[in-house]
C-alpha positions in Angstrom: 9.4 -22.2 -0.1 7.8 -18.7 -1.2 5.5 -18.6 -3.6 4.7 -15.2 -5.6 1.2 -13.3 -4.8 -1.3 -13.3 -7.5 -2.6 -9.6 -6.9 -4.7 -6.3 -8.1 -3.8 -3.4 -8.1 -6.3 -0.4 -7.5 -6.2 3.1 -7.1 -9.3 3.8 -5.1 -11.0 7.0 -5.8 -14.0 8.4 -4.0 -16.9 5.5 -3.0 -15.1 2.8 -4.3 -14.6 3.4 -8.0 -11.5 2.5 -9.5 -9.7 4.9 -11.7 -6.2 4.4 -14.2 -4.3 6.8 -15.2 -2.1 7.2 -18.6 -1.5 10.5 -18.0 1.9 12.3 -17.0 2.1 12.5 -13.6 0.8 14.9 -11.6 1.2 17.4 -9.0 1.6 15.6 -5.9 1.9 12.3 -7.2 4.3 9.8 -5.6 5.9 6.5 -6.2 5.2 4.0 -3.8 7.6 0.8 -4.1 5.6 -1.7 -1.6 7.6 -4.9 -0.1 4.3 -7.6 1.3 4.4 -10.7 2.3 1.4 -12.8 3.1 0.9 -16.1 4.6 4.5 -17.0 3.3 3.8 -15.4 -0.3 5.1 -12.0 -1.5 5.1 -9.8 -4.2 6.9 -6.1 -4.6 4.4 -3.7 -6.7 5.5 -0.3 -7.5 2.5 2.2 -7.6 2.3 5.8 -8.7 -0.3 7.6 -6.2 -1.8 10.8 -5.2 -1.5 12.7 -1.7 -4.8 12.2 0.0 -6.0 9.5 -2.6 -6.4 5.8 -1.3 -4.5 2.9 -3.0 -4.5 -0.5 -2.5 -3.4 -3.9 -3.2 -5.5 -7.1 -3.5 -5.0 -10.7 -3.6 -5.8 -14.3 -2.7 -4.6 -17.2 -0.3 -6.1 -20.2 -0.3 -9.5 -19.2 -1.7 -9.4 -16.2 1.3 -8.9 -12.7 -0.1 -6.9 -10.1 1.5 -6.1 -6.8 1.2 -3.9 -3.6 2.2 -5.0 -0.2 1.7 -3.3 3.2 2.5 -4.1 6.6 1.8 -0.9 8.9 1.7 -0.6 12.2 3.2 1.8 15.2 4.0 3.2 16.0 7.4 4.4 19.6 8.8 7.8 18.3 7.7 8.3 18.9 4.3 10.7 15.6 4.0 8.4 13.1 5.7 4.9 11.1 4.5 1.8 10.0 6.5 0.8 6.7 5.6 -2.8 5.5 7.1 -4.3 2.4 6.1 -5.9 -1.4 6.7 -4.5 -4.7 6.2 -7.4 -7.3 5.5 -7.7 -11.1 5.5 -10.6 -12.8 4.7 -13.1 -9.9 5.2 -11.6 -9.5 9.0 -9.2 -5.9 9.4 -6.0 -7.6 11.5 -4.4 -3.8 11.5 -5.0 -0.2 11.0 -1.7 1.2 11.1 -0.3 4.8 10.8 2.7 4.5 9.6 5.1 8.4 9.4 8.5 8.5 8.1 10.9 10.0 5.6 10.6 10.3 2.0 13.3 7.7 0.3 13.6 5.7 3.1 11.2 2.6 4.5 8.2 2.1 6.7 6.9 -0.6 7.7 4.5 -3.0 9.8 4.7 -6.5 10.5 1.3 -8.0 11.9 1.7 -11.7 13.7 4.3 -14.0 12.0 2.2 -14.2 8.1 1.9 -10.3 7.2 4.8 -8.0 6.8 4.1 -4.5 4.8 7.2 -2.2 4.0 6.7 1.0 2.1 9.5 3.5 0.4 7.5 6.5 -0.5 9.5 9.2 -3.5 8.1 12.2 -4.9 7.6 11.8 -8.4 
C-alpha cells in the first residue's frame, strides 16, 4: 500500500537560508510540478522557482530524513532546462544527477528500486 510523504518544502537561497515568496512572480521564475516516491511513499508538490536558485524537498521515513535538491538552469536551447541536483537518505547522497530536457515535458531519475524523482519544468 502507498502511503503519502509528510514533507517540507524549501526554497534554498544562498548559505542555507530559506526564503518565501508572496510576491508576483518574477522574471525567470518557473513552475516545477515534481512526481517522488520514496521507500514506497509519494507525494506530488508543485513549486514556483528561480533559474539558478536551489529548491528542495524534505521529508521523513521511518525516523530517517531524506532529501532532493535541484538547482534549475537555462541551456543554449531556448526550449530546454538544466536540472542539477542530490537525492539524500539518511545524511548519505545515493545520486547527483543532471537531468536536461524540454520545457512541458518530464525528466526524470529513478535510483535503486525505493526513489523515483520525475520533474515537468513550465515557464511561468
Amino acid at each position: 500500500m502507498k502511503h503519502r510523504i509528510k514533507l517540507t518544502l524549501a526554497a534554498v537561497i544562498g548559505a542555507g537560508a530559506l526564503q518565501a515568496h508572496a510576491q508576483a512572480p518574477a522574471a525567470g521564475t518557473y513552475e516545477v510540478r515534481m512526481d517522488l516516491g520514496i521507500h514506497g511513499e509519494t507525494t506530488s508538490p508543485r513549486l514556483l522557482v528561480r533559474e539558478n536558485e536551489p529548491f528542495a524537498v524534505a521529508g521523513e521515513h521511518g525516523g530517517k530524513p531524506w532529501r532532493v535538491e535541484f538547482t534549475l538552469g537555462r541551456t543554449s536551447d531556448a526550449r530546454s532546462v538544466r536540472l542539477a541536483g542530490k537525492i539524500l537518505d539518511g545524511g548519505k547522497t545515493l545520486a547527483a544527477p543532471v537531468l536536461v530536457g524540454p520545457l512541458g515535458e518530464p525528466v526524470g531519475v529513478k535510483v535503486g528500486d525505493d526513489v523515483r524523482v520525475s520533474m515537468v519544468v513550465r515557464r511561468n
